[in-house]
Residue, then its C-alpha position, 0 to 999 in steps of 0.5 A: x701405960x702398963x710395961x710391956x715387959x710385964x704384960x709379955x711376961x705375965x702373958x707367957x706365965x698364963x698360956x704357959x699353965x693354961x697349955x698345961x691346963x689344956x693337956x691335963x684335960x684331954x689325957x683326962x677326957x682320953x682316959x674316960x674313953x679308953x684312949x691315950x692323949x696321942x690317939x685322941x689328938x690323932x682322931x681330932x686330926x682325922x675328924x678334922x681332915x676326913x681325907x688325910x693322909x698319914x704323912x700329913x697328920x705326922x706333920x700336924x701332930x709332929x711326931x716321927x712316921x714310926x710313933x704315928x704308925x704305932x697310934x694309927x696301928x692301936x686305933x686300928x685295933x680298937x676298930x676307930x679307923x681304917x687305913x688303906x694304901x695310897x695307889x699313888x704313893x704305897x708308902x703313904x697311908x690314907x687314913x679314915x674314920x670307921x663308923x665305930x670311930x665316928x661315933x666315938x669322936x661325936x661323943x668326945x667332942x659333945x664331952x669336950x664342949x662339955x667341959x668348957x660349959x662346965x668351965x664357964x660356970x666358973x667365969x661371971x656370964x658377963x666376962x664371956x663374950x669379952x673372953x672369947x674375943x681376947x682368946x681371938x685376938x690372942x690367935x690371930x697375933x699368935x699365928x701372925x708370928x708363927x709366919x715370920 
C-alpha cells in the first residue's frame, strides 16, 4: 500500500503546477485576443451565466465590486458586453454578452478546446479515457471537501 503522506504530497506538487500550467495558458489564449487573464475569465463567467448579474460574478471570480467594475468597464469598452441597471436593486448591474462578445467567446472556447487537443497529442490515446475519469474523481473528492 502506497503512503498517504506521499501520495498527499505528490498530489499537492501536481495540481500545484498544473493550476500554475492552467493560469499560464489563459493569459496566453487572453493575450492572442486582445484581453487580459481578468476579463477572459469574466466573459467565461458571463457565457456560462447568461443572466448574471455582477455581485454574482464578483463572487465567483473573488475580486472586490471596484476591480470588477474596472474589467466590466474595459469589456464595455471594447464592445463585448453590455450592462444595464437592475430595476430591483440599482446598485446591481446585469451583465450580457453583445453580439461582438458572443462571437469572440465561440471563438475562444474553439481555441481553448484547441489547445487541449493539441495537449492530448502529448498524452498516449490509450491513457485518455483513464485521464479524464482520474480528472473526475479528483473534482468530485475536491468539491466534497470544499463543502465541510
Amino acid at each position: 500500500m502506497e503512503d498517504r503522506t506521499y501520495v498527499a504530497n505528490a498530489l499537492a506538487e501536481l495540481t500545484f503546477k498544473l493550476l500554475a500550467g492552467c493560469h499560464e495558458k489563459e493569459e496566453k489564449l487572453a493575450k492572442i485576443y486582445g484581453l487580459t487573464q481578468a476579463e477572459f475569465r469574466c466573459l467565461r463567467q458571463i457565457h456560462e451565466n447568461e443572466n448574471i448579474n455582477n455581485k454574482e460574478i464578483a463572487e465567483r471570480m473573488n475580486l472586490s465590486a471596484s476591480r470588477l467594475t474596472r474589467i466590466i468597464d474595459g469589456l464595455v469598452q471594447k464592445e463585448y458586453v453590455v450592462r444595464e441597471i437592475e430595476p430591483n436593486d440599482r446598485r446591481n448591474m446585469r451583465v450580457f454578452l453583445s453580439t461582438k462578445g458572443t462571437h469572440l467567446v465561440q471563438n475562444l472556447n474553439l481555441a481553448y478546446i484547441h489547445i487541449h487537443e493539441e495537449i492530448l497529442k502529448n498524452i498516449d490515446s490509450d491513457q485518455h479515457q483513464p485521464l479524464i475519469q482520474a480528472m473526475k474523481h479528483l473534482l468530485v473528492a475536491l468539491e466534497k471537501w470544499m463543502l465541510k
